[in-house]
C-alpha positions as CSV (number, residue, x, y, z in Angstrom):
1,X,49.8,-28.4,-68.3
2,X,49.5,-32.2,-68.4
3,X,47.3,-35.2,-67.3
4,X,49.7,-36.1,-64.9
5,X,50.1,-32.5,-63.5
6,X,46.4,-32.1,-63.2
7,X,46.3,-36.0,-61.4
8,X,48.5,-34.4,-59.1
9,X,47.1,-31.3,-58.4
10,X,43.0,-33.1,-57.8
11,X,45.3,-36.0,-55.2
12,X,46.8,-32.6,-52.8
13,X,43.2,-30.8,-53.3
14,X,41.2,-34.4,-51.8
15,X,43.8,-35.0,-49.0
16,X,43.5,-30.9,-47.9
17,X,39.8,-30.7,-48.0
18,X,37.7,-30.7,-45.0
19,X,34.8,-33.2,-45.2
20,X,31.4,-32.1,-45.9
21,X,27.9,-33.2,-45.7
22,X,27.5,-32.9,-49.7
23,X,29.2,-33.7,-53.0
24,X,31.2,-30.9,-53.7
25,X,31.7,-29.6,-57.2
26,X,35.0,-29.4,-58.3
27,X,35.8,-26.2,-60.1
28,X,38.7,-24.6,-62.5
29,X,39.7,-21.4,-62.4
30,X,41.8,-19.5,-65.3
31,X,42.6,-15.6,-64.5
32,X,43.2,-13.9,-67.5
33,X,45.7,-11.2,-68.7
34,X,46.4,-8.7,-70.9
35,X,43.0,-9.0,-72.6
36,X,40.4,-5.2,-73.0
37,X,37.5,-7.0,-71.9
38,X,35.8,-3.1,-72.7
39,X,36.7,-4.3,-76.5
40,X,34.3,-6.4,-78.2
41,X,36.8,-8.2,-79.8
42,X,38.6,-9.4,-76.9
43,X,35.5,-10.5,-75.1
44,X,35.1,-14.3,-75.2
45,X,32.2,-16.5,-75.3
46,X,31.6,-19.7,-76.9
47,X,30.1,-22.8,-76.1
48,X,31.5,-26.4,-76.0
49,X,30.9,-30.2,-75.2
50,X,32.9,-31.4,-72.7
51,X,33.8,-35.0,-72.7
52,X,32.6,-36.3,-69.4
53,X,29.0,-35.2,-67.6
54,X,28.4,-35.0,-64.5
55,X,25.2,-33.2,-64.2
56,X,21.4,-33.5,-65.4
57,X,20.7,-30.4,-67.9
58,X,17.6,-28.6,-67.6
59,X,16.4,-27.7,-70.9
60,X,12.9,-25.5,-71.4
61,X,11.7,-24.9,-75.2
62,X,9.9,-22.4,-76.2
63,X,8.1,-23.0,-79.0
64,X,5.2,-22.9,-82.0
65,X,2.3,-25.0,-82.9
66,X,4.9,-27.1,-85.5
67,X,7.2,-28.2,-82.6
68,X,4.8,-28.6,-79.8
69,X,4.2,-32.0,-79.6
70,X,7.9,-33.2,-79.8
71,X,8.8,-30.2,-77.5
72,X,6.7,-31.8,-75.1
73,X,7.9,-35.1,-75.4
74,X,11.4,-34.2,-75.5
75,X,12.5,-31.5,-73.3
76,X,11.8,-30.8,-69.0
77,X,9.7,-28.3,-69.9
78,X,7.8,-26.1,-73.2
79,X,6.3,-23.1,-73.6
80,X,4.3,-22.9,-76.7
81,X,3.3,-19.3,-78.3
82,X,0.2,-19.2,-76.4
83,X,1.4,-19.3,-73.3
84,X,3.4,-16.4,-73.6
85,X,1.3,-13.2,-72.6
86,X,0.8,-14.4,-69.3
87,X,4.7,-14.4,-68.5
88,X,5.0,-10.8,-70.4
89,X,4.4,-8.8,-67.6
90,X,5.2,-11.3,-65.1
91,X,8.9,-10.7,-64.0
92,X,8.6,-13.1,-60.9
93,X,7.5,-15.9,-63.1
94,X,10.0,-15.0,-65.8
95,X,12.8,-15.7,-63.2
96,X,11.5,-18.6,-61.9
97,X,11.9,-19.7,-65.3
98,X,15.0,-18.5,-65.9
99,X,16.8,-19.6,-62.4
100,X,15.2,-23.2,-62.9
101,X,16.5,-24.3,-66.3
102,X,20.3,-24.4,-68.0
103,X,19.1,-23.7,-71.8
104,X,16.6,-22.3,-73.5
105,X,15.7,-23.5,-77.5
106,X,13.1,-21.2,-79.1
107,X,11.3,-21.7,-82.6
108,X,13.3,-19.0,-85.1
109,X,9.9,-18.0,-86.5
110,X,8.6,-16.8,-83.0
111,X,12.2,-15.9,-81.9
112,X,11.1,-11.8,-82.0
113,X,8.2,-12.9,-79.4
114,X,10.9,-14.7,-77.1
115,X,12.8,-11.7,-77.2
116,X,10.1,-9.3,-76.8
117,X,8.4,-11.6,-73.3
118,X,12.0,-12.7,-71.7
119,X,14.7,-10.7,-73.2
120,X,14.6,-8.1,-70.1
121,X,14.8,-11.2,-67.3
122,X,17.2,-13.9,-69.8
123,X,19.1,-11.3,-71.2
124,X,21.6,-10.4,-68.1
125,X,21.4,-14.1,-66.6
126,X,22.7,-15.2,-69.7
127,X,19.9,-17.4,-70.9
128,X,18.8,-16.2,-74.0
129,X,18.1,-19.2,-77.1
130,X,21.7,-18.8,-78.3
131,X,22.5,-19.6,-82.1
132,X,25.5,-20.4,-80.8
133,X,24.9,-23.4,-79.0
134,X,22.4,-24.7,-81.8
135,X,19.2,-22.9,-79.4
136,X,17.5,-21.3,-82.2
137,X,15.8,-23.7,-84.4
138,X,13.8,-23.8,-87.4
139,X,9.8,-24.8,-87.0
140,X,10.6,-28.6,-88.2
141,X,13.8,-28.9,-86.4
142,X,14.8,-31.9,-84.7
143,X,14.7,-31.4,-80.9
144,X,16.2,-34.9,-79.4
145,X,19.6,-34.5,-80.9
146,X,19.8,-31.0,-79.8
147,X,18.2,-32.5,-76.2
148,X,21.1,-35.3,-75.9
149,X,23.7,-32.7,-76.7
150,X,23.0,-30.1,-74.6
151,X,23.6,-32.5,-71.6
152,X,26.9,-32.1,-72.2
153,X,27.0,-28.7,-73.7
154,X,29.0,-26.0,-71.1
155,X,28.9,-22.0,-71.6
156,X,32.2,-20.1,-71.1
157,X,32.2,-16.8,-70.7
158,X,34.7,-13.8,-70.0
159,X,32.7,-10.5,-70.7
160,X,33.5,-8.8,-67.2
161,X,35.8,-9.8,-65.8
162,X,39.2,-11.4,-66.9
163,X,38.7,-14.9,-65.2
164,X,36.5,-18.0,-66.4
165,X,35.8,-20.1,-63.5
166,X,33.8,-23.5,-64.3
167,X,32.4,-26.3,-62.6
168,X,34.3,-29.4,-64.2
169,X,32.5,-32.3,-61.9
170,X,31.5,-33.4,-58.5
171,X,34.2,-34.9,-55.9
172,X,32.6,-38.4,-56.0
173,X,33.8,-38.5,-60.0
174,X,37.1,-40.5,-60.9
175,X,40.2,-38.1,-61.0
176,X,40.6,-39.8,-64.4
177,X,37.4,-38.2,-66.0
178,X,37.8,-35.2,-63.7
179,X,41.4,-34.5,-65.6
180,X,40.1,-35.2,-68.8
181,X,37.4,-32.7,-68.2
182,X,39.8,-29.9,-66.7
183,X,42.2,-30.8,-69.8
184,X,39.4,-30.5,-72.1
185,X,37.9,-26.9,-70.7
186,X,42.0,-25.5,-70.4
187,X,42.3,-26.3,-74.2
188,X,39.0,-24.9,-75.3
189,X,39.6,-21.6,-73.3
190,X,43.3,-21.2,-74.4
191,X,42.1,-21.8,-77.8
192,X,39.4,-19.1,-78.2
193,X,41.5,-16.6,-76.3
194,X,42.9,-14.3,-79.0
195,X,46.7,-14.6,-77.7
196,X,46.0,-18.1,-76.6
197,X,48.7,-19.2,-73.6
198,X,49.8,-15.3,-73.4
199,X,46.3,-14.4,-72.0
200,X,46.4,-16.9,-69.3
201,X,47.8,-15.6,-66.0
202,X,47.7,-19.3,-64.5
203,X,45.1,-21.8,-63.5
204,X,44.1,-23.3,-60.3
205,X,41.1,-25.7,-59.3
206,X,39.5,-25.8,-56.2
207,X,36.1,-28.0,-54.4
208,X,33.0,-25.4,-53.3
209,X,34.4,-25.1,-50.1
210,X,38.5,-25.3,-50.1
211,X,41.0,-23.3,-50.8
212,X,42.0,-23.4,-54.5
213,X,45.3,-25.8,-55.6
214,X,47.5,-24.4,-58.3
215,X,47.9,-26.3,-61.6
216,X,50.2,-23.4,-63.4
């Protein structure tokens, strides 16, 4: 799949689609094959930072007394260790929480607390402080770099079900930076897939409401 494929494949998907009353997203779609998603092993998840945004990022840390004051200053919203026990046995609140922001950081030295409050309500969304994505930081970590990258950070996932389908941008975007954001997620997934191009049945994208446009 190339640039000029993809170019093609956004210029059929804007002269099919229906006008709406809002900015569509504009999403890619890559069914997988041949991968045991029962197996560990197979299962993919990693995170990455794609080279146009096209969204604000809702970050939420939770935090200790060392990181407060920057937490504050830095992110949408902070929890510090205190504030905790009211959201323990508070499930409603917890996933208020959880719907409202994209990431979560937490302090690594109150990282068993996190766990212990949020773990039954972030765990299956998914929103978990994830090492992965740099979440989990130590109690005199800096928080603005993490902040500034995390605007661009996306998760993919594939734990399910053997597709990964990903919001790339928003119809009002430049098919330029849309392609180089669809490029940029088909070469991440094809990467981390363990048979790379052999586990990808094909790949189509598509707007929130249209019918989806094959690019392979």
């Amino acid at each position: 799949m190339n640039k000029q494929e993809v170019l093609t494949a956004l210029k059929k998907l804007r002269s099919e689609a229906k006008e709406r009353k809002f900015n569509q997203s504009v999403e890619l779609i890559v069914n997988l094959k041949d991968l045991n998603l029962k197996n560990p092993d197979e299962q993919v998840e990693f995170f990455a930072t794609i080279p146009n945004s096209f969204k604000k990022i809702k970050v939420c840390a939770i935090v200790g007394g060392e990181l407060a004051e920057d937490a504050k200053r830095v992110c949408d919203f902070a929890l510090t260790q205190s504030d905790l026990e009211k959201y323990k046995n508070d499930k409603v609140a917890s996933k208020k929480l959880a719907d409202e922001y994209d990431f979560f950081i937490a302090q690594a030295n109150i990282m068993g607390l996190v766990a212990g409050t949020f773990g039954r309500v972030f765990g299956p969304r998914g929103k978990m402080p994830n090492p992965k994505a740099g979440c989990v930081v130590p109690p005199k970590g800096a928080l603005a770099p993490l902040y500034e990258r995390l605007q661009k950070t996306v998760k993919f996932s594939a734990k399910k079900f053997p597709v990964m389908q990903l919001t790339v941008g928003k119809m009002d975007m430049d098919d330029e930076k849309l392609a180089e954001n669809i490029l940029y997620f088909y070469d991440q997934i094809e990467h981390h897939l363990p048979k790379e191009r052999h586990n990808i049945k094909d790949a189509l994208v598509k707007l929130t409401m249209s019918n989806p446009v094959k690019l392979m």
